[in-house]
N, CA, C and O atoms as CSV, one atom per row, in Angstrom:
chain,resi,resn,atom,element,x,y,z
A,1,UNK,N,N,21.728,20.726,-6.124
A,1,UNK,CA,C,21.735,20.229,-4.751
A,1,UNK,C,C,21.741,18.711,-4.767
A,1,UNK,O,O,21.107,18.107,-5.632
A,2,UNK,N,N,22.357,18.155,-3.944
A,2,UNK,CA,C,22.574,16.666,-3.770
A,2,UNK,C,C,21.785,16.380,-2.544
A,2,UNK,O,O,22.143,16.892,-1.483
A,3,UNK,N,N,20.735,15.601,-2.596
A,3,UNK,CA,C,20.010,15.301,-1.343
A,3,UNK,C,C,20.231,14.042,-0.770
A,3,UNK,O,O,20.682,13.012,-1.271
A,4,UNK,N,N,19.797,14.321,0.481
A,4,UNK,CA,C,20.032,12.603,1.273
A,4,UNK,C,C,19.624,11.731,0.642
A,4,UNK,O,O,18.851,11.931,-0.296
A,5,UNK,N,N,19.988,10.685,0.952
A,5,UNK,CA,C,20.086,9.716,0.386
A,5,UNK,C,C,18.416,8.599,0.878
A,5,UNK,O,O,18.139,7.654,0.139
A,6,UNK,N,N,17.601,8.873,2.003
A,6,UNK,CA,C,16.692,8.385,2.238
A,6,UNK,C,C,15.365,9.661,2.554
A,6,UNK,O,O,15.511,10.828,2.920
A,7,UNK,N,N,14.343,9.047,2.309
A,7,UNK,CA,C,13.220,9.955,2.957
A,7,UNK,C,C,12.146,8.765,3.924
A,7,UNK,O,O,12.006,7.543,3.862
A,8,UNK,N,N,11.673,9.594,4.588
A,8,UNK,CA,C,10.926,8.505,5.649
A,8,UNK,C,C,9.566,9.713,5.426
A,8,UNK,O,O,9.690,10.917,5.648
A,9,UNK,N,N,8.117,8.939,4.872
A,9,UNK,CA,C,7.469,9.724,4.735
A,9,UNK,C,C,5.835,9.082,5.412
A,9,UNK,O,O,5.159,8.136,5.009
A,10,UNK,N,N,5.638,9.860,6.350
A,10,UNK,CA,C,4.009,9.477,7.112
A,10,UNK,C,C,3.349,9.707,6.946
A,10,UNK,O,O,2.367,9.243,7.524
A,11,UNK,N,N,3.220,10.944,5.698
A,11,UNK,CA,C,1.781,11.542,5.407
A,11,UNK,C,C,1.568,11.271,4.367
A,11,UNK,O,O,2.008,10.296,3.758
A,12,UNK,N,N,0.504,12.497,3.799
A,12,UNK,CA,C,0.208,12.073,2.461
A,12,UNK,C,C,1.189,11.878,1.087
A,12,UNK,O,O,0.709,11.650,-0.023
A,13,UNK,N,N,2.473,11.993,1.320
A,13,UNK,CA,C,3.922,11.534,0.970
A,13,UNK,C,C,3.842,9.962,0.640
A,13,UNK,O,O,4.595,9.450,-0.188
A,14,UNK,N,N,2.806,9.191,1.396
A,14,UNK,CA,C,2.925,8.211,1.404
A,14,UNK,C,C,1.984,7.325,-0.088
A,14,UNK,O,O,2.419,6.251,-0.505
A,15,UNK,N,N,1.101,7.782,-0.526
A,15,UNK,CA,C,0.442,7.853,-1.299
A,15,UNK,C,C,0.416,7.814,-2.766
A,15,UNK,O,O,0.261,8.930,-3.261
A,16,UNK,N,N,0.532,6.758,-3.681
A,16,UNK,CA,C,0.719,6.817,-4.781
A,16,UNK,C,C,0.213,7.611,-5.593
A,16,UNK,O,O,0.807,7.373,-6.644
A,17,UNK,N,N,-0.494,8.388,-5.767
A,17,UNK,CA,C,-1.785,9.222,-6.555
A,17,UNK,C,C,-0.875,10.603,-6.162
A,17,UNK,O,O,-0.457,11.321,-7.070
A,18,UNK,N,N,-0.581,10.942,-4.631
A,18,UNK,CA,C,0.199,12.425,-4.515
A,18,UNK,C,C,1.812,12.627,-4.579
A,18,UNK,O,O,2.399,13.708,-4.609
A,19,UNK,N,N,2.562,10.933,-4.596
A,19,UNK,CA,C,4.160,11.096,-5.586
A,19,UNK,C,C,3.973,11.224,-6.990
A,19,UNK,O,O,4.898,11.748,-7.610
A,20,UNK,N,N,2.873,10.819,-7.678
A,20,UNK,CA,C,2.901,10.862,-8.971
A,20,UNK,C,C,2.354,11.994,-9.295
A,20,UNK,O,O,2.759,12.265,-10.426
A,21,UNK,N,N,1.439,13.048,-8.800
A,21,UNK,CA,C,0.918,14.168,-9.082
A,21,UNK,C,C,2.472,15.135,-8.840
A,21,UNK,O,O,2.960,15.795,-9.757
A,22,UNK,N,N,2.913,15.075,-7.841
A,22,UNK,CA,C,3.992,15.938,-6.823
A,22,UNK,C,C,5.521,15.621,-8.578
A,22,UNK,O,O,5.876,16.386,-9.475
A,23,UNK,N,N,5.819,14.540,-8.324
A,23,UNK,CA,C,7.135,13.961,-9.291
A,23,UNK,C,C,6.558,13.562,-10.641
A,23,UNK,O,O,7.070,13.823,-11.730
A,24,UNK,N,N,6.024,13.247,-10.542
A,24,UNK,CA,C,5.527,12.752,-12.471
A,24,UNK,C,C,6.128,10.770,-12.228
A,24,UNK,O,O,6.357,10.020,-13.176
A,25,UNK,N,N,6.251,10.348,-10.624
A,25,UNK,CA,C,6.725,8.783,-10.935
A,25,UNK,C,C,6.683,8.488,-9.162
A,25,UNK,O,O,7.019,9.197,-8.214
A,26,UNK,N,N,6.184,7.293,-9.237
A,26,UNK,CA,C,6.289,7.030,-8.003
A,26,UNK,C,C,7.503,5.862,-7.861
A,26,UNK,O,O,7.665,4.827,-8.508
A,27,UNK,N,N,8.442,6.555,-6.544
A,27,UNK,CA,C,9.884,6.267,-6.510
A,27,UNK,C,C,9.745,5.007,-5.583
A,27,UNK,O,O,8.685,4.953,-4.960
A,28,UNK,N,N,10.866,3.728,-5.339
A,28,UNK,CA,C,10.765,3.092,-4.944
A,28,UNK,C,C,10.933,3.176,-3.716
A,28,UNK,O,O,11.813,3.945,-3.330
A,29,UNK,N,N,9.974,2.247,-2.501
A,29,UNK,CA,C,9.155,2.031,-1.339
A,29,UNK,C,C,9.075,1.347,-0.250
A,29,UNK,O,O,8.124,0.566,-0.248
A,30,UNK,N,N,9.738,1.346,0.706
A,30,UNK,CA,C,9.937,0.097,1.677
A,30,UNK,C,C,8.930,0.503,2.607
A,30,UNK,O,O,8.957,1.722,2.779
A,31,UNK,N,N,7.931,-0.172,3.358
A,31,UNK,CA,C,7.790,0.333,4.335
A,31,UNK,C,C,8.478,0.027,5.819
A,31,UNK,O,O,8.895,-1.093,6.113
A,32,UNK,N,N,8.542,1.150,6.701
A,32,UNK,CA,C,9.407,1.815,8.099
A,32,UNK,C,C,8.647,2.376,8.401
A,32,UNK,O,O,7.660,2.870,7.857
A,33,UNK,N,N,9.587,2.339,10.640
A,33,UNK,CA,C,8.618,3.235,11.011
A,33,UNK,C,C,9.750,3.845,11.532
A,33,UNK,O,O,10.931,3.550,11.348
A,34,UNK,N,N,8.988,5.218,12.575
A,34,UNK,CA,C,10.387,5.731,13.122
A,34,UNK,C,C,9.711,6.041,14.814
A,34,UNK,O,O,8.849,6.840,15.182
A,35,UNK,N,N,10.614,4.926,15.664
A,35,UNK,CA,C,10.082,5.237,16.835
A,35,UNK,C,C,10.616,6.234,17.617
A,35,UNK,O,O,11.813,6.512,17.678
A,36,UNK,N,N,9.599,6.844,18.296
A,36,UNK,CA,C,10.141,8.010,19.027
A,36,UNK,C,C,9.266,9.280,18.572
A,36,UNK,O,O,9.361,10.368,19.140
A,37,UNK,N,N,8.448,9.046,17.543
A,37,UNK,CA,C,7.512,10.088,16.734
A,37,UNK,C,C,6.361,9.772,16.558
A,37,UNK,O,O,6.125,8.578,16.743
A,38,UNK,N,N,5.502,10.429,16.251
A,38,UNK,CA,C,4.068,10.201,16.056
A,38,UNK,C,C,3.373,11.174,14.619
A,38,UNK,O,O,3.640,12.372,14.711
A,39,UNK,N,N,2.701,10.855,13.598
A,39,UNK,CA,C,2.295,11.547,12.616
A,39,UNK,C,C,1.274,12.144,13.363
A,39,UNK,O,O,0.355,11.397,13.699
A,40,UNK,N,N,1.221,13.350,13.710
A,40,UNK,CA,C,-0.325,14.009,14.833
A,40,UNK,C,C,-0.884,14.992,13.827
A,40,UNK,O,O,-0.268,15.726,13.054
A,41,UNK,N,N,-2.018,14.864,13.983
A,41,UNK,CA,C,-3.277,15.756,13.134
A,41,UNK,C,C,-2.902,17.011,13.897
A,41,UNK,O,O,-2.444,17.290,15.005
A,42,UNK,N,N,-3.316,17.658,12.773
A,42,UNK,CA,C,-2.948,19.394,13.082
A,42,UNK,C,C,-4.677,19.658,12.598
A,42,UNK,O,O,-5.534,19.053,11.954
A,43,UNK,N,N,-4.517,21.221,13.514
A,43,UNK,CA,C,-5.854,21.716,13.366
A,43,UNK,C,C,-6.075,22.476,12.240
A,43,UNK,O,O,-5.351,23.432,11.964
A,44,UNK,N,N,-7.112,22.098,11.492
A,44,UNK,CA,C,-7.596,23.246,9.923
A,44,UNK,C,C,-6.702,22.135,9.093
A,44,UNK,O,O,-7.231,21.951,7.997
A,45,UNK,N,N,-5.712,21.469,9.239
A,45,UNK,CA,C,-5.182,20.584,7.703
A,45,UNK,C,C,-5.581,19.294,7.845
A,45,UNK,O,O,-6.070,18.570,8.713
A,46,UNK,N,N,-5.163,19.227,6.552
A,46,UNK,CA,C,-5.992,17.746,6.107
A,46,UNK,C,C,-4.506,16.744,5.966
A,46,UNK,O,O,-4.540,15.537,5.730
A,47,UNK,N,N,-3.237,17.554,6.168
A,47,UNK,CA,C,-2.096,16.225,6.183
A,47,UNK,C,C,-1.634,16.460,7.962
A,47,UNK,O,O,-2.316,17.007,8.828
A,48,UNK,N,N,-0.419,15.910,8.086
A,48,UNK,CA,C,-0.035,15.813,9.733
A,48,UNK,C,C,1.538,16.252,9.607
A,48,UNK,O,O,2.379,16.418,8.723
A,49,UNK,N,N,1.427,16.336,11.000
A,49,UNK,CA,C,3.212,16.764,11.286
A,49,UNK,C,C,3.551,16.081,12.403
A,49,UNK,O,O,2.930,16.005,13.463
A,50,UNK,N,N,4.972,15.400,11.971
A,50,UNK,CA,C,5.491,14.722,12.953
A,50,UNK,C,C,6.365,15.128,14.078
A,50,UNK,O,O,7.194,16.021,13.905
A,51,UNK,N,N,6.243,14.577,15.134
A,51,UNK,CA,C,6.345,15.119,15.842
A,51,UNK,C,C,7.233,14.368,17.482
A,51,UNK,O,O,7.724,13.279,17.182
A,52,UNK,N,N,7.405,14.610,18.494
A,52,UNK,CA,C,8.203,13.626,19.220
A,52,UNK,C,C,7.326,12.799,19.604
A,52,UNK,O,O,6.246,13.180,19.153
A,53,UNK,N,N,7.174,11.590,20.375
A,53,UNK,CA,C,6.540,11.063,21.219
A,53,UNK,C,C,7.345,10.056,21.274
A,53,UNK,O,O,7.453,9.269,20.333
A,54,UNK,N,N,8.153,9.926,22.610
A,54,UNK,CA,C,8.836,8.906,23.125
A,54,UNK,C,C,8.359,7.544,23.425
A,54,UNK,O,O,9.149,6.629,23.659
A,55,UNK,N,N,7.027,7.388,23.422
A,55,UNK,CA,C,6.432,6.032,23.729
A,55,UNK,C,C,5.446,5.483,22.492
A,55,UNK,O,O,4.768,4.456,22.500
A,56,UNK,N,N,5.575,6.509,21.392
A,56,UNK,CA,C,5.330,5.773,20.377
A,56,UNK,C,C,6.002,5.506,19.062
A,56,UNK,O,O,7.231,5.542,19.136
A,57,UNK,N,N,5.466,5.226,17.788
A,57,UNK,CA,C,6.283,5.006,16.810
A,57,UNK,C,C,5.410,5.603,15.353
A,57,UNK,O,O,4.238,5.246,15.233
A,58,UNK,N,N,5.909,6.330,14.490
A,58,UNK,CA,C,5.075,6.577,13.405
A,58,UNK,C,C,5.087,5.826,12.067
A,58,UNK,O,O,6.182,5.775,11.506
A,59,UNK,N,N,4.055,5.242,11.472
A,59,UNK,CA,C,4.586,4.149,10.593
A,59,UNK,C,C,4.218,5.047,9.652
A,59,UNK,O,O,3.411,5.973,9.731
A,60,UNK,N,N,5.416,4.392,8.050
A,60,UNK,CA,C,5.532,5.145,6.958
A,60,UNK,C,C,6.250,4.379,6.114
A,60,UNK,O,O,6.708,3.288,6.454
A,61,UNK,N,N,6.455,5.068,4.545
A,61,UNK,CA,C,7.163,4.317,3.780
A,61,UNK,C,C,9.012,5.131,4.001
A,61,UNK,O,O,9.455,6.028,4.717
A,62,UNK,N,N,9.528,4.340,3.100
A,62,UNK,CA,C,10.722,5.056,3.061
A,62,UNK,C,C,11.026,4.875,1.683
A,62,UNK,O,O,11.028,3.823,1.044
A,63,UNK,N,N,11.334,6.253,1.231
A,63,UNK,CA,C,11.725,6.431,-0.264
A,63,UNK,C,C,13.331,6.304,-0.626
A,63,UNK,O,O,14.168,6.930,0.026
A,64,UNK,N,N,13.627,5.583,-1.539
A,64,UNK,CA,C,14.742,5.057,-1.785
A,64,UNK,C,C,15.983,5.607,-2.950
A,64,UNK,O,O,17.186,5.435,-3.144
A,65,UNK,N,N,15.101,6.192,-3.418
A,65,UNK,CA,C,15.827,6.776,-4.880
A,65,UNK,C,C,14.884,8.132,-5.632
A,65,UNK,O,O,14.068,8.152,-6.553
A,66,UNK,N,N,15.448,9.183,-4.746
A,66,UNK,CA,C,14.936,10.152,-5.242
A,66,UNK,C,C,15.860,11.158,-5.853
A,66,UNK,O,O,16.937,11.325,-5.280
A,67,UNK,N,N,15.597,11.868,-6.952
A,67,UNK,CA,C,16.712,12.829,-7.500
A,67,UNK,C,C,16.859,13.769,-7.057
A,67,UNK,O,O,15.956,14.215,-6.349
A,68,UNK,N,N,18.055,14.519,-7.255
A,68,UNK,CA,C,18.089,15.885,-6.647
A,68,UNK,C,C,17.089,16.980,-7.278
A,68,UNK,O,O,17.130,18.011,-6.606
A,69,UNK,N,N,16.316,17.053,-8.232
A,69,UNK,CA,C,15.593,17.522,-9.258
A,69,UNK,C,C,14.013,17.390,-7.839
A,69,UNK,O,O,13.367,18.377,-7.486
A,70,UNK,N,N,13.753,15.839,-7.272
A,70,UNK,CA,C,12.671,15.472,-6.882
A,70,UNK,C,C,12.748,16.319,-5.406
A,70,UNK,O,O,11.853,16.971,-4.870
A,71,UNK,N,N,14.436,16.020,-4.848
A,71,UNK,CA,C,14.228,16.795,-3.099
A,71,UNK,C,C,13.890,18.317,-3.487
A,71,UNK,O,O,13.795,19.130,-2.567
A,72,UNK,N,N,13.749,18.636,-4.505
A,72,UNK,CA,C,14.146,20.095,-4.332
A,72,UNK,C,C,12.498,20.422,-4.605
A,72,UNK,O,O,11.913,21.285,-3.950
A,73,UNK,N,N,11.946,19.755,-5.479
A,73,UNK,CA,C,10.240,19.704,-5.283
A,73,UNK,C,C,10.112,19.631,-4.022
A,73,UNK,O,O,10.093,20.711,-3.432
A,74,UNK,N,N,10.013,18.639,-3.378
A,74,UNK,CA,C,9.524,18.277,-2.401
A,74,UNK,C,C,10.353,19.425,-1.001
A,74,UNK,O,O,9.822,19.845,0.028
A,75,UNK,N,N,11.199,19.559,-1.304
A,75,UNK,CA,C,11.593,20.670,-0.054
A,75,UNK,C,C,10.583,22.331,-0.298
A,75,UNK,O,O,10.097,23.056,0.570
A,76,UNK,N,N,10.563,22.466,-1.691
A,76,UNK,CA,C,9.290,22.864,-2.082
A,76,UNK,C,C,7.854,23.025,-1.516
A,76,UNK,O,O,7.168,24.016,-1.268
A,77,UNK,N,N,7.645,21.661,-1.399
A,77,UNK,CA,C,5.852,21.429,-1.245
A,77,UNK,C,C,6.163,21.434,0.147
A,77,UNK,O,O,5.264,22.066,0.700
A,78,UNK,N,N,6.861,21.103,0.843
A,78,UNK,CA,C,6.910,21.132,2.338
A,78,UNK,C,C,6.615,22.430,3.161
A,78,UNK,O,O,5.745,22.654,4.003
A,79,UNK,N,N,7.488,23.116,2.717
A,79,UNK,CA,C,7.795,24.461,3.062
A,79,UNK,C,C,8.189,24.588,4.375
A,79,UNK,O,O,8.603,23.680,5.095
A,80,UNK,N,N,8.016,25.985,4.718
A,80,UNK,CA,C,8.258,26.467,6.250
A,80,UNK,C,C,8.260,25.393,7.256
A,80,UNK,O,O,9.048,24.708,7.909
A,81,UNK,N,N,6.689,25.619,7.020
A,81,UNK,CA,C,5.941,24.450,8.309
A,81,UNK,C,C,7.112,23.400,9.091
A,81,UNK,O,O,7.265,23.150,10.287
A,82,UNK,N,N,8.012,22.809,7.608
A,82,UNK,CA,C,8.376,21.804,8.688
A,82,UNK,C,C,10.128,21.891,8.522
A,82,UNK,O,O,10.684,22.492,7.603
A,83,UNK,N,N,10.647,21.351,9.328
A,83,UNK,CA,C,12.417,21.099,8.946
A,83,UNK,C,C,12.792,20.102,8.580
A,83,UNK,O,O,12.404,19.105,9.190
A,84,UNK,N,N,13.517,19.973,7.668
A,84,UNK,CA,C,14.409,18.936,7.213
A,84,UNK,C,C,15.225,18.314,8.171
A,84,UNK,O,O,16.278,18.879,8.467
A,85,UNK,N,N,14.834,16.907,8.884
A,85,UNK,CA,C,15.663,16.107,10.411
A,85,UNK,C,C,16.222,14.863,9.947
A,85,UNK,O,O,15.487,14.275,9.154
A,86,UNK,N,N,17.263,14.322,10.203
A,86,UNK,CA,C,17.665,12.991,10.322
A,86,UNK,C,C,16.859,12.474,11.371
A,86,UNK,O,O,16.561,13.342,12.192
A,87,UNK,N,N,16.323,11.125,11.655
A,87,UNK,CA,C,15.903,10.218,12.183
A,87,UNK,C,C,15.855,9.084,12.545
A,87,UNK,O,O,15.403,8.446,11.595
A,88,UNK,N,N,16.103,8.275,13.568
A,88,UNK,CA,C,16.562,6.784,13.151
A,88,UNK,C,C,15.192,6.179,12.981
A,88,UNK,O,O,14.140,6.694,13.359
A,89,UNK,N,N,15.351,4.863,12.282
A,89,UNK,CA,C,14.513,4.384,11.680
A,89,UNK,C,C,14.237,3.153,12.171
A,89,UNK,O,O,15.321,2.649,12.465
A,90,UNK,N,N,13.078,2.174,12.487
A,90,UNK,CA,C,12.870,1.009,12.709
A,90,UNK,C,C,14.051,-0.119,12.320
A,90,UNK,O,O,14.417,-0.929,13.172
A,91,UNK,N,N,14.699,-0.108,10.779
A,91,UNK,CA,C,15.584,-0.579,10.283
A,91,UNK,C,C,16.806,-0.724,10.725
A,91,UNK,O,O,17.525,-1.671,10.407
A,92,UNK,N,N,17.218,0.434,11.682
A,92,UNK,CA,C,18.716,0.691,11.758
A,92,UNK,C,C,19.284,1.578,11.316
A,92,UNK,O,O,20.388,2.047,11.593
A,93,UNK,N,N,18.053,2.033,10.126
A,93,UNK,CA,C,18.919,2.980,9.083
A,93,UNK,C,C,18.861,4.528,9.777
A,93,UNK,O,O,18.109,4.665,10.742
A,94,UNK,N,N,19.485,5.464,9.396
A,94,UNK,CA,C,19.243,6.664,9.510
A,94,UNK,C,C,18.440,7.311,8.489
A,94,UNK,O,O,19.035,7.366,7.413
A,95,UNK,N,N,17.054,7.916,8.481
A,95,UNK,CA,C,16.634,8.360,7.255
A,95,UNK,C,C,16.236,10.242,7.715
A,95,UNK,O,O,16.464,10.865,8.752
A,96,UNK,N,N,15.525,10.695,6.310
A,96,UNK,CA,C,15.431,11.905,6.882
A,96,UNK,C,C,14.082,12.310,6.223
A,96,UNK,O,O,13.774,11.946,5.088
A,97,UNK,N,N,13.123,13.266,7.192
A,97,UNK,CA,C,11.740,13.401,7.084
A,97,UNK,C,C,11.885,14.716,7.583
A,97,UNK,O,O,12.850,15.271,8.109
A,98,UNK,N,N,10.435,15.214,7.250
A,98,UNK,CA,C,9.772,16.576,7.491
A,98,UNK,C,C,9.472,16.876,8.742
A,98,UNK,O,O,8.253,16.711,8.765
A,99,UNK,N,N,9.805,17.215,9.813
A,99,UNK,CA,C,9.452,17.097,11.175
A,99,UNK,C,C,8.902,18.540,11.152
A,99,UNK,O,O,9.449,19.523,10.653
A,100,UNK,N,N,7.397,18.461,11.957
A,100,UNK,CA,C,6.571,19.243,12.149
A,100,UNK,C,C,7.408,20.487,12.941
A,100,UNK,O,O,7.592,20.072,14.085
A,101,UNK,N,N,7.801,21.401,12.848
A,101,UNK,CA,C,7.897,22.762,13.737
A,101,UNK,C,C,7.500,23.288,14.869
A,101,UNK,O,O,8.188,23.894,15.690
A,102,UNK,N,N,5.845,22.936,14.916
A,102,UNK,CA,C,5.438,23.226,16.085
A,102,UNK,C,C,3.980,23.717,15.569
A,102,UNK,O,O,3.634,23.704,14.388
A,103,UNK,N,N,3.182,24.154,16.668
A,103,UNK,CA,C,1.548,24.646,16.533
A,103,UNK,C,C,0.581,23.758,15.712
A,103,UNK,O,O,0.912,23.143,14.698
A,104,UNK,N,N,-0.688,23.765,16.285
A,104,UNK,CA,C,-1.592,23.490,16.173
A,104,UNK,C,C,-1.425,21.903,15.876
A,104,UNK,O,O,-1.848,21.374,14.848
A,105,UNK,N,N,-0.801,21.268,16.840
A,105,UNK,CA,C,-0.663,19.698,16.939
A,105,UNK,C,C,-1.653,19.153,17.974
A,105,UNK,O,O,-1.769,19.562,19.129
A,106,UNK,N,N,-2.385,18.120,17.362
A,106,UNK,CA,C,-3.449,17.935,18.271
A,106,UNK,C,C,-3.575,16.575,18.630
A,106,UNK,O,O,-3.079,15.604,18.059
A,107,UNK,N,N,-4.403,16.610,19.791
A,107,UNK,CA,C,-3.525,15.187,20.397
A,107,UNK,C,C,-4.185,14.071,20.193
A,107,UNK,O,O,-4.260,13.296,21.147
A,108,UNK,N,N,-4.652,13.803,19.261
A,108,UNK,CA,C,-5.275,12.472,18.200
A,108,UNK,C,C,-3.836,12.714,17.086
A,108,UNK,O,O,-3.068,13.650,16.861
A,109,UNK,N,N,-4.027,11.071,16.496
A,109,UNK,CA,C,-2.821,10.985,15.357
A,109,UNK,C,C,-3.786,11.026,14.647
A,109,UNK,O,O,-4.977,10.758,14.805
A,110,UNK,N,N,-2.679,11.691,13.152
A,110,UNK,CA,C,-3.541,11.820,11.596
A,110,UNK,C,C,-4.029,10.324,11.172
A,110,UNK,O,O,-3.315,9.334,11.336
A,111,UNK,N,N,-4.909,10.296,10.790
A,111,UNK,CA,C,-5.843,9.452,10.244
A,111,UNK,C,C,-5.614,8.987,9.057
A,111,UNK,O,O,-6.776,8.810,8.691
A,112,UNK,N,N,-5.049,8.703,8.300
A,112,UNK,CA,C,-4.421,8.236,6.793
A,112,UNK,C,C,-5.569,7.328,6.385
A,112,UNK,O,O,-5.486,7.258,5.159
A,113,UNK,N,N,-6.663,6.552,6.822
A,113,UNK,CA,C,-7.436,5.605,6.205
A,113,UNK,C,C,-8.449,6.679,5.902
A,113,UNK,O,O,-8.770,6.667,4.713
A,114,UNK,N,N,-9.012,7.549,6.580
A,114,UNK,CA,C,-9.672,9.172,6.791
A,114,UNK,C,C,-9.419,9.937,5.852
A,114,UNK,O,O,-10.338,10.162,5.063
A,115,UNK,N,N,-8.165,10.548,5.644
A,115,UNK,CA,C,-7.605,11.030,4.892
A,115,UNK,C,C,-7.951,10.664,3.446
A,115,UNK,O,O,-8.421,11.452,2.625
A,116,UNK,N,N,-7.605,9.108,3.190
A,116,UNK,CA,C,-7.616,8.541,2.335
A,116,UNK,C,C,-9.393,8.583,1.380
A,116,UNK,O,O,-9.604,8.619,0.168
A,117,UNK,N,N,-9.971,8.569,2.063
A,117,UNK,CA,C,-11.402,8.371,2.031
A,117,UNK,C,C,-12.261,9.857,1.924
A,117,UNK,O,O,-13.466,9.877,1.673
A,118,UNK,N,N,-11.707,10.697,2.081
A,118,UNK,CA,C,-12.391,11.843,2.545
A,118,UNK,C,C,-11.463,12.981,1.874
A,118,UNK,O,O,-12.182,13.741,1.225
A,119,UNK,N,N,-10.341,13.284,1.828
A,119,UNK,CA,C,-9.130,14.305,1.034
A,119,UNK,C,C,-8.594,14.089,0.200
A,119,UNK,O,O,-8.108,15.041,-0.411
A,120,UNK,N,N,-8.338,12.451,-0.396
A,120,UNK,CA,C,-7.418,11.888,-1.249
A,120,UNK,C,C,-7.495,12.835,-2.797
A,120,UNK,O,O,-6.677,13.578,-3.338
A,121,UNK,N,N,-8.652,12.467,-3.108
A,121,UNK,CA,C,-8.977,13.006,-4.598
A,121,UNK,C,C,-8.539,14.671,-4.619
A,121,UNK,O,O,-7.939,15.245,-5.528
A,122,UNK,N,N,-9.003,15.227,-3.402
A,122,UNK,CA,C,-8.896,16.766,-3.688
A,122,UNK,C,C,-7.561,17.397,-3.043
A,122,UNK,O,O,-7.354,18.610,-3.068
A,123,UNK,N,N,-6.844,16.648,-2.575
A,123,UNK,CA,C,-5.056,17.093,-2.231
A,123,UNK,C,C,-4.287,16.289,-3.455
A,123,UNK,O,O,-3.100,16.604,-3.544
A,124,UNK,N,N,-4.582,15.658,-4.072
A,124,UNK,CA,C,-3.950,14.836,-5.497
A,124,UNK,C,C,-3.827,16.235,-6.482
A,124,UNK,O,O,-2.927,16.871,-7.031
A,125,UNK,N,N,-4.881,16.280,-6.386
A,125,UNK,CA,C,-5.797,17.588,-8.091
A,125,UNK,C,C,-4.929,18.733,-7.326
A,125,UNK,O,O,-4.125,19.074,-8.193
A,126,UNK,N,N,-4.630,19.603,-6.020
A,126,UNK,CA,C,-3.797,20.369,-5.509
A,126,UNK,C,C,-2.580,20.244,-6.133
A,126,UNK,O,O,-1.996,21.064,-6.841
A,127,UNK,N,N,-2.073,18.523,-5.618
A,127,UNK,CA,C,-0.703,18.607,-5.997
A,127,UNK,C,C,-0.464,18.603,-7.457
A,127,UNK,O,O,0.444,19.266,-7.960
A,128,UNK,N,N,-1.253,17.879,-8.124
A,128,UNK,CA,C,-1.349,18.179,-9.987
A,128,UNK,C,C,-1.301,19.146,-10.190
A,128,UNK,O,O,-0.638,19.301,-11.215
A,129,UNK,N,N,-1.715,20.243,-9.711
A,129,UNK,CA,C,-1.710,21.479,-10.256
A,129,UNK,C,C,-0.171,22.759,-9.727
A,129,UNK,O,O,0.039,23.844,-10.268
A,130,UNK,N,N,0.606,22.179,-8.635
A,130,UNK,CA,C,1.636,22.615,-8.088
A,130,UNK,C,C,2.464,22.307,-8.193
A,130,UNK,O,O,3.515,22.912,-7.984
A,131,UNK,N,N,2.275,20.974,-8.653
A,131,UNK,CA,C,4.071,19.782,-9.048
A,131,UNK,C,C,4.374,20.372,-10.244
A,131,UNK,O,O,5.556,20.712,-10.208
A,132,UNK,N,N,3.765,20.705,-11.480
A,132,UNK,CA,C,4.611,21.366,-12.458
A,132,UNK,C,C,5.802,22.666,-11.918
A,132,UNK,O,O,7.031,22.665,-11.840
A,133,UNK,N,N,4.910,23.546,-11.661
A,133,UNK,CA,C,5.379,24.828,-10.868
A,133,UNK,C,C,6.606,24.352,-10.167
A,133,UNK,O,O,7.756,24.751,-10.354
A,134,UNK,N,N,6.273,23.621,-9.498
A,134,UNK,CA,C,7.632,23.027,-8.353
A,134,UNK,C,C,8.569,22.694,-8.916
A,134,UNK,O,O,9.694,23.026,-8.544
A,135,UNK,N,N,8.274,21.736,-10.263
A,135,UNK,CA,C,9.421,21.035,-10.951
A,135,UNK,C,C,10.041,22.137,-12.244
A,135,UNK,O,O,10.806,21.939,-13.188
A,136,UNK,N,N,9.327,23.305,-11.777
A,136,UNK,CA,C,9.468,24.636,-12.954
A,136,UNK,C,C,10.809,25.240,-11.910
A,136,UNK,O,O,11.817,25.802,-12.337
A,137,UNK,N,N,10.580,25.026,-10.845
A,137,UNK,CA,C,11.311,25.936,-9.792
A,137,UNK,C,C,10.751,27.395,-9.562
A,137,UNK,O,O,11.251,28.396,-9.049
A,138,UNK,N,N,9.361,27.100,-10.213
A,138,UNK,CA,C,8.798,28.166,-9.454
A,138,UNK,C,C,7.842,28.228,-7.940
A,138,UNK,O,O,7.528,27.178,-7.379
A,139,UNK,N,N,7.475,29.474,-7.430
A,139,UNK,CA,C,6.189,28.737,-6.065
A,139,UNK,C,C,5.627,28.480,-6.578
A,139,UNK,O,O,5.535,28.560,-7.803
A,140,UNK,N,N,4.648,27.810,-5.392
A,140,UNK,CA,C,3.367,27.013,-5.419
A,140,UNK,C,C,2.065,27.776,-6.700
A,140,UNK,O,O,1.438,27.313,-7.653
A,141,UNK,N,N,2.171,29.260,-5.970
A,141,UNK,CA,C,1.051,29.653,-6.639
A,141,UNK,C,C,-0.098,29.213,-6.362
A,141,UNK,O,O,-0.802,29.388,-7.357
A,142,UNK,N,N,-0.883,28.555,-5.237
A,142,UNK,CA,C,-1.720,28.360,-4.858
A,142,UNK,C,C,-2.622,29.167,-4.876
A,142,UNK,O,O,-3.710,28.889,-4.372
């Protein structure tokens, strides 16, 4: 599979400790935002799903050089939950992100400094233990 050419990522995507657990390398990083969306806390998880909001903007990095080997992890770790969307981007650019599906979106945004402080260590050790599998092309196995 040949994947797009950009990713625009707001959650814990964003995170050096969970590209390097997830890929085995953390890929190069601009940060963007994408207005028109919002990263919103979902109920029971500890990452977020994005989602519309016309009067705001969701800030994130944007990944620049990922392999087709890496989208196919990561379309992987995503799963169901969310769809694969083009998006325009703060930049101009067109990029493409995980857009939330729907349910249990709650109307506070995800917390990433929170996150960071409170989930970081124990969604890292998750993804360490699933990024092989992923990059095996097998499931999660959770």
């Amino acid at each position: 599979m040949q994947g797009p050419d950009l990713l625009f990522c707001y959650g814990t995507l964003q995170f050096d400790a969970v590209l390097e657990a997830l890929l085995g390398r953390i890929p190069e990083r601009t940060p963007v935002s994408a207005p028109g969306y919002r990263a919103a806390a979902l109920a029971a998880r500890v990452y977020p799903g994005l989602v519309r909001a016309s009067d705001r903007s969701a800030a994130g990095v944007l990944l620049t050089d990922l392999s087709s080997e890496e989208w196919e992890i990561l379309d992987e770790f995503e799963d169901l939950h969310y769809e694969l969307q083009e998006v325009a981007l703060s930049t101009g650019k067109q990029g493409w992100t995980y857009v939330w599906r729907g349910g249990d979106v709650q109307e506070a945004d995800w917390d990433a400094e929170g996150f960071q402080a409170e989930h970081l260590v124990e969604h890292t050790a998750r993804c360490a233990r699933i990024g092989p599998r992923l990059a095996a092309g097998l499931p999660k196995g959770e």
